[in-house]
N, C-alpha and C positions, 0 to 999 in steps of 0.2 A: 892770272889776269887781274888788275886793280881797278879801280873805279874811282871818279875825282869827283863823283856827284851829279846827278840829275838835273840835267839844265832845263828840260820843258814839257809840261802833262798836259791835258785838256781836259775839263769838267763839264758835263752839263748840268750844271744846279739845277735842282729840284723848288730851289728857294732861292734865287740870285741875291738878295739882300741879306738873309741872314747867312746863307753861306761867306757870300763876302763878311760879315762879321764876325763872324766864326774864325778865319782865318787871319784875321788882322787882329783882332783882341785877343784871341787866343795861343797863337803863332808868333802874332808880329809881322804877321805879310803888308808891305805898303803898297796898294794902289801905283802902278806904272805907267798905267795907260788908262783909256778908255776908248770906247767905240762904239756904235751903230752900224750894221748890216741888214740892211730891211731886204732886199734881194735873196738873202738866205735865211731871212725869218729870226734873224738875231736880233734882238730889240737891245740888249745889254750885253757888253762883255768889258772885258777887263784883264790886262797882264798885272799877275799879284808878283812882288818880288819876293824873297828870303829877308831877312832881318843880312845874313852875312851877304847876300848878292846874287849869291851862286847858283840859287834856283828858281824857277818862274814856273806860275799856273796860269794857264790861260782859263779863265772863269768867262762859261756863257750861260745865258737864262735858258730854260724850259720850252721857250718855243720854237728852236732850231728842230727844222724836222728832214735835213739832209739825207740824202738815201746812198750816198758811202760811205760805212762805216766799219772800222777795223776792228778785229776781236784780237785776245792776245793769242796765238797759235795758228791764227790763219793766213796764209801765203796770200 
């Protein structure tokens, strides 16, 4: 089995501002988007792109406090 690459993660920064700098001066992620979700307690988020295209992070702030949440290994 091969792989073409990771098209989409989700973060919840601990620090939404410098995480997003973090990833853009260090990385080369451009800013794709942006948004507000007050109804889900997201005051900031952000689709960050790859430098080649192919991958995107969806970057949210610290105070999304949603009660589903997936782990890796659980059905």
């Amino acid at each position: 089995m091969s792989s073409k690459g990771l098209a989409h993660i989700a973060i919840q920064a601990r620090n939404y501002r410098k995480t997003i700098d973090f990833y853009t001066k260090v990385f080369g992620f451009k800013v794709g988007h942006f948004w507000r979700l007050p109804a889900f307690h997201i005051n900031e988020a952000s689709i960050l792109i790859s430098p080649d295209g192919r991958t995107c992070i969806e970057m949210f702030d610290n105070e999304y406090n949603g009660t589903r949440r997936t782990q890796v290994g659980s059905p």
